[in-house]
N, C-alpha and C positions, 0 to 999 in steps of 0.2 A: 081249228087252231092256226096261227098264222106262224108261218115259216121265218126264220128268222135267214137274212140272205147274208151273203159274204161277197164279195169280189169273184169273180170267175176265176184270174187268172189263181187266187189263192184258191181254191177250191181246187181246180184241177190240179196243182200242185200239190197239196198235201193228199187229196186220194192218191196220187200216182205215186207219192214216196210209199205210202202205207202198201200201197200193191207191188210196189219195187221190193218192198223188208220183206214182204212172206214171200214172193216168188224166189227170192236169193237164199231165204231159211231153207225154202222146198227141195230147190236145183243146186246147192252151194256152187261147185265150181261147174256145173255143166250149164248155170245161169244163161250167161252169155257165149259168144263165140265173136271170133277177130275177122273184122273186112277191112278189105282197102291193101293197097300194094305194102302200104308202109306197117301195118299192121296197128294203126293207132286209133280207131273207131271202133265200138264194141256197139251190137247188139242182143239182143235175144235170140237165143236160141229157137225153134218154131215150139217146142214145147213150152218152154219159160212163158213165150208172148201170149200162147193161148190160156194158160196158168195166170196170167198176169193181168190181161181180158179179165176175165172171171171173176177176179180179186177185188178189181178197180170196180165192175160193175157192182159188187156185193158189197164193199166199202160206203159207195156211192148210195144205195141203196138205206144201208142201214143210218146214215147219217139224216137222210131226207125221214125214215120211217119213226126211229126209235129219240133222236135228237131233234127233228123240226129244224134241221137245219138245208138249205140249199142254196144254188150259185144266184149272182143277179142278171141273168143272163135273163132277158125278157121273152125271144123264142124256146130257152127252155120251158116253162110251163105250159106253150103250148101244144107238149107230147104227149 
């Protein structure tokens, strides 16, 4: 069956929201943590990011397996 491609950069964007909402459902306030002198840059917490990993690969996964859908990225397919 042939995969139906999308844009990369949408691709990576909407897996990464989808892995951003359940990692945020999982860790509610322990999601992230504050860097930076001024306190105005958030990232993930080490647990969230690993949590987050996970999500996005198994997002990514199910999209390519169950929907035939993936990026148009030409070295992706050769993984």
């Amino acid at each position: 069956m042939i995969k139906h491609r999308i844009p990369n950069d949408k691709w990576m964007e909407f897996i990464s929201e989808i892995a951003t909402q359940l990692t945020e459902l999982n860790f509610h306030e322990d999601t992230f943590e504050v860097i930076g002198e001024k306190g105005i840059h958030l990232r993930f917490t080490e647990d969230a990011q690993d949590f987050f990993n996970e999500r996005y690969d198994e997002v990514e996964t199910l999209l390519e397996n169950t929907l035939d859908i993936t990026n148009d990225e030409p070295e992706y397919y050769e993984r």
